[in-house]
N, C-alpha and C positions, 0 to 999 in steps of 0.2 A: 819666163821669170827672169828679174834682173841678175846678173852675175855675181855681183855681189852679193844679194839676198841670198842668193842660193849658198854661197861659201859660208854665209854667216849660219845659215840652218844648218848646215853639214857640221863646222865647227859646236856649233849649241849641243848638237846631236851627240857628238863623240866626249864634250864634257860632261853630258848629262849621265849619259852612259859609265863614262872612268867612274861619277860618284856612286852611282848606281851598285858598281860592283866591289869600289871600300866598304860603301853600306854593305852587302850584301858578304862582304868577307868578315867584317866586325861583328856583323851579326851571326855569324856559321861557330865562327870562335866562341860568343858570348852562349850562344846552346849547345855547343859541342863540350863545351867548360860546365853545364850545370847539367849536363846529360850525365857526363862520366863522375861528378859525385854522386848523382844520384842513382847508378848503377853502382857505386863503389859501398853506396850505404845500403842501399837494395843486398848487398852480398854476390852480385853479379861476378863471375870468374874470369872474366875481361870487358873491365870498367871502362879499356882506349878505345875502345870498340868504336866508343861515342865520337870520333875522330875522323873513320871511316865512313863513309856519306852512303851506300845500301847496309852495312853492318850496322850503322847505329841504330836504326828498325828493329833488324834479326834481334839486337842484343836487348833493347826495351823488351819486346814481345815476349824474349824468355828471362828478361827480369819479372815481367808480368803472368809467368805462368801458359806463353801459349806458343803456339807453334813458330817458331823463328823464320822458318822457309816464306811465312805470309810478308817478311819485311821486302823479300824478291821484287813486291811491287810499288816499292817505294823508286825503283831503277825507271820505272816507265814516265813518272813526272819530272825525269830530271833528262832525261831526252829530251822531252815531247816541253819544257819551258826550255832549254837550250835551243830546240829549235823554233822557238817562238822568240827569242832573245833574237836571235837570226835574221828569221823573217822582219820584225820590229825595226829594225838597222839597216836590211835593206829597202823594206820599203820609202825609211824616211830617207835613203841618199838617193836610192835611184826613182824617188819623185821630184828632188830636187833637179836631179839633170835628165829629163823623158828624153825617150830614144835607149836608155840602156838594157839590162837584161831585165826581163820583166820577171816576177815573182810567182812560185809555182802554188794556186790555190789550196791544193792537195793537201796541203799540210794543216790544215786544218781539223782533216777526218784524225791527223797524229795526235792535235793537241788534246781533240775529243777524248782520246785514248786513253792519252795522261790523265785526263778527268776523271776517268771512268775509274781506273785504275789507285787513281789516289781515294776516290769512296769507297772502293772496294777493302781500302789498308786502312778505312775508318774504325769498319767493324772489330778486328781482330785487337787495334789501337785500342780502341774503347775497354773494350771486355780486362785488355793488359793493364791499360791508364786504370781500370775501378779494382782488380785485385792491389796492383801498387798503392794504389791511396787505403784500400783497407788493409794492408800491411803498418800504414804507418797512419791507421788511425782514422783516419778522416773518412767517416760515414757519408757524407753528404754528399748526392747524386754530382750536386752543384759542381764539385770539385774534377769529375769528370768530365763535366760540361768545357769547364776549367784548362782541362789536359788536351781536349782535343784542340780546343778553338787557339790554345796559346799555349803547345807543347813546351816552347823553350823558356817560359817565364812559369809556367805551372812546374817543369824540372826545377829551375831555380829553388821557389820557394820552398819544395819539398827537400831540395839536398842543403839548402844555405838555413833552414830552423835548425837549429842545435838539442831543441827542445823534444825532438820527434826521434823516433827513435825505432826502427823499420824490426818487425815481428812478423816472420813469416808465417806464422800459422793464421795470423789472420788474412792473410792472403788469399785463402781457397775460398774461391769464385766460381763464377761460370767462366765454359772451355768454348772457345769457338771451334769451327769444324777443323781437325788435323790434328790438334792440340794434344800435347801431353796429360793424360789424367792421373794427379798425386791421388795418392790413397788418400780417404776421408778417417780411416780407421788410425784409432790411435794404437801406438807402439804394444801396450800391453793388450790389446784386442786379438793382435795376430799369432 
């Protein structure tokens, strides 16, 4: 490969990359911002949670009534994409210049992990995302649909209506496995 070609891939590479991660910080802010209102309106007892990158899991899943310890695996994709950001970066510099250290396959069976791992924090999400939306009303399946595929825009709109107005009793859902179970009984029953 010509010299110069190669410099200019490696420079393309590292700008692409710098945008990649303003994007990627803009966007952390902009859902870590509609997370902690919407924990703050949920009645959540630490709304900054939403700040903390495994905590803001824990702290959805028991704004949503379920076991927080399941947000644990939200830690396993944030490895397993850092070391895919990794690998990404090295592959594209050291194809540019062969001959150098070559790339360890293996990491692949990590990223599989991360996959696995992130479907895994679907389940207990989902069950959290459908109590939360029936806390503040919104019946429709759709709206969970909603929370998983576009967490941080589905937070938005739930903490940024002024109109909505979070009711815990409409909250009690179904518990995923671990989960804390509220009493169904009312106050004057017991």
């Amino acid at each position: 490969m010509n010299p110069v070609l190669a410099t200019l891939f490696v420079i393309l590479t590292v700008v692409v990359t710098l945008l990649a991660v303003v994007a990627a910080i803009a966007w952390y802010a902009f859902s870590s911002i509609a997370q902690m209102l919407l924990l703050r309106r949920a009645g959540h007892p630490r709304p900054w949670g939403a700040w903390i990158p495994i905590y803001r899991d824990w702290a959805l899943l028991e704004a949503g009534g379920q076991a927080g310890w399941w947000g644990l695996l939200g830690g396993i994709p944030l490895l397993t994409n850092a070391l895919a950001m990794w690998m990404l970066l090295t592959v594209s510099i050291f194809t540019a210049f062969p001959g150098a250290v070559p790339v360890n396959p293996s990491l692949n069976v990590l990223i599989a992990l991360g996959a696995v791992a992130l479907l895994l924090l679907l389940i207990p999400r989902g069950y959290a995302s459908l109590n939360l939306n029936r806390g503040f009303g919104k019946r429709s399946p759709w709206w969970t649909v909603f929370a998983i595929l576009l967490p941080a825009v589905w937070a938005a709109v739930l903490s940024f209506r002024q109109s909505q107005f979070y009711r815990p009793e409409l909250a009690r859902g179904p518990y995923f496995w671990g989960s804390p179970r509220r009493s169904t009984r009312r106050s004057e029953d017991q």
